[in-house]
N, C-alpha and C positions, 0 to 999 in steps of 0.2 A: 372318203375324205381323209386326209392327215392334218394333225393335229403339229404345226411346223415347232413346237417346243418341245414337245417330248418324245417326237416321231414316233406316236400310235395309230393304227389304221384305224379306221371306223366303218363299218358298211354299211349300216341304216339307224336310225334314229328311235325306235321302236327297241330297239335293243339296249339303249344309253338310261331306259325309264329303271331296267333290273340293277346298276348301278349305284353303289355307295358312292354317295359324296358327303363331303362336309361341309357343316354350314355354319358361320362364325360370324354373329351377326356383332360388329364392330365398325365405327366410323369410315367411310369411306374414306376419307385422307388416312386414316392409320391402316387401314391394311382391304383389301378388295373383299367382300364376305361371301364367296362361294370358291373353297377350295377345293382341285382333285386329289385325293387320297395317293392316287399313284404318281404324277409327274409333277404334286405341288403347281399348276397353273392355276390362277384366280381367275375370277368370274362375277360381273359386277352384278347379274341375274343367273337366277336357278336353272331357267331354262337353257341359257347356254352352255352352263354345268354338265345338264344335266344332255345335251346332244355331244359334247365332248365326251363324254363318258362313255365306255361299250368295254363289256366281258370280252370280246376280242374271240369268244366261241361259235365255232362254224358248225352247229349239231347240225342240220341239214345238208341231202347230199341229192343230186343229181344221178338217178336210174338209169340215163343215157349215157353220160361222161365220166361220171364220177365226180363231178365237180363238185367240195366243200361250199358251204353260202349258208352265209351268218342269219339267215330270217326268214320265212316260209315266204314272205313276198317277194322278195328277190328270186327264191326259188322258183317260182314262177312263170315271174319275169324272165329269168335265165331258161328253162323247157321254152320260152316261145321263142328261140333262136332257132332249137333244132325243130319246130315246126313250120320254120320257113314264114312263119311271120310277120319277121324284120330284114325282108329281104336287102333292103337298100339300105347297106352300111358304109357309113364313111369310110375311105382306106387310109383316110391317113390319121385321125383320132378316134374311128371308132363308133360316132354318134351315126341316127340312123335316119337326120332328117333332109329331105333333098335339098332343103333350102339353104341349111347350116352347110354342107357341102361348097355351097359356091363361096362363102368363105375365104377357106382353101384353096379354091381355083380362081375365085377373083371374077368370076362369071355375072355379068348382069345383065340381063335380058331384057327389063324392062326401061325403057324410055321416056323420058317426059319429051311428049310432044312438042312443047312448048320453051323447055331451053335446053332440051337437050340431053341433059343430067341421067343418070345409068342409075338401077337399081335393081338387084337381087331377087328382088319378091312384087309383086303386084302392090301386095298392102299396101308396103313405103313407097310404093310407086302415087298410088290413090291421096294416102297423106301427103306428100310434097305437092302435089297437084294442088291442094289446098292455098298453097301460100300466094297461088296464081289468080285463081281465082277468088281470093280472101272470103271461102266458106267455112263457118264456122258451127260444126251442126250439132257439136255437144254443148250445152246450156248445165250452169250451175243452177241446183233451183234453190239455193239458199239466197247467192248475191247475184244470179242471172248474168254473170262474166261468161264469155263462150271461148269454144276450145275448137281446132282442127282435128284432134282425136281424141280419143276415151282415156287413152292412159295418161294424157295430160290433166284429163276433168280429175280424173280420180287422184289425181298427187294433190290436186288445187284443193279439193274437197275437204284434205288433210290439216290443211290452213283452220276450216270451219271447225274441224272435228276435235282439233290439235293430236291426230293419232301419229306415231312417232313407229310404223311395224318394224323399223331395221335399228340393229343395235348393232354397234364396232365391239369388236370381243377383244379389241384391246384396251381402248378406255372406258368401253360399257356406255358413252354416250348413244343415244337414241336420232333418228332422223325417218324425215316422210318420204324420202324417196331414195331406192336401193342405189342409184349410179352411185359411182364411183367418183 
C-alpha cells in the first residue's frame, strides 16, 4: 500500500507495530493527535498511525528468486507462487481469484431465471434470487427485522451495537459499513 501524501510504500502491517510515532494529545479542532515522525501526516487514531508507519526494511529474502520481502509472512506467501499453488493468476492485475477475473472480462455466467439479469458468481446469483421470491432467511435476534443475506444482518446488527469498524484516514470520522 502507499501512503498517497508522502509516497511511502508499506508491505504489511506487522511491520508499522516496530514504528516511532508521535503522540500529541491536543484537541481535535487544533491539530489531529497522532503524527508521523517522518512525512508529518496526522492520524485522528493510533492505529492508523500506527499501519501508516513501516521501517521500509526488506531483511527477508526468497532462496528461489532472490526476492527482498519486508515480513516472514509475505515470505511465504511469496514461496507459494513458485510452488504452483496459485496457479490461476489474473493477467491483467495479478490477483489469483477466478471469480475477480471476470471482472476484467465482464464474464457472467450465471442467470436469473426469472428476469434474466447476469451474474459473475453463483452467490450474487442466489441473493438477487431473493428479491423474487421475497425470502428473507437472516433474522436479527435483537429486533427480529430480516435480511436477504448475512452481510446485510451484520451492518444492521451495527445499529444495535453502535460499532463504527471503518475509520476515513482523513477526517478520522468512523462508520458501520466499509462501502464507499
Amino acid at each position: 500500500m502507499t501512503n498517497k501524501l508522502c509516497e511511502d510504500t508499506f508491505k504489511c502491517k506487522s511491520d508499522s507495530k516496530r514504528s516511532d510515532f508521535t503522540e500529541e494529545i491536543l484537541p481535535k479542532i487544533e491539530k489531529i493527535p497522532y503524527q508521523c515522525n517522518s512525512c508529518k501526516k496526522s492520524f485522528f487514531k493510533k492505529g492508523n498511525l500506527m499501519t501508516h508507519k513501516c521501517t521500509g526494511k526488506k531483511p527477508y529474502h526468497c532462496d528461489i528468486c532472490g526476492k527482498s520481502i519486508s515480513c516472514r509472512g509475505n515470505l511465504t506467501k511469496h514461496k507459494q507462487i513458485h510452488a504452483g499453488k496459485k496457479p490461476f493468476r489474473c493477467n491483467i492485475c495479478g490477483k489469483t481469484l477466478t471469480i475477480h477475473k471476470r471482472i476484467h472480462t465482464r464474464e457472467k455466467p450465471y442467470d436469473c431465471d426469472i428476469c434474466g439479469k447476469s451474474f459473475s458468481d453463483g452467490r450474487t446469483l442466489t441473493i438477487h434470487k431473493r428479491i423474487h421470491t421475497r425470502e428473507k432467511p437472516y433474522d436479527c435476534d435483537i429486533c427480529g427485522k430480516s435480511f436477504s443475506d448475512g452481510r446485510t444482518l451484520t451492518i444492521h446488527k451495527r445499529i444495535h451495537t453502535r460499532e463504527k469498524p471503518y475509520d476515513c484516514d482523513i477526517c478520522g470520522k468512523s462508520f458501520s459499513d466499509g462501502r464507499p
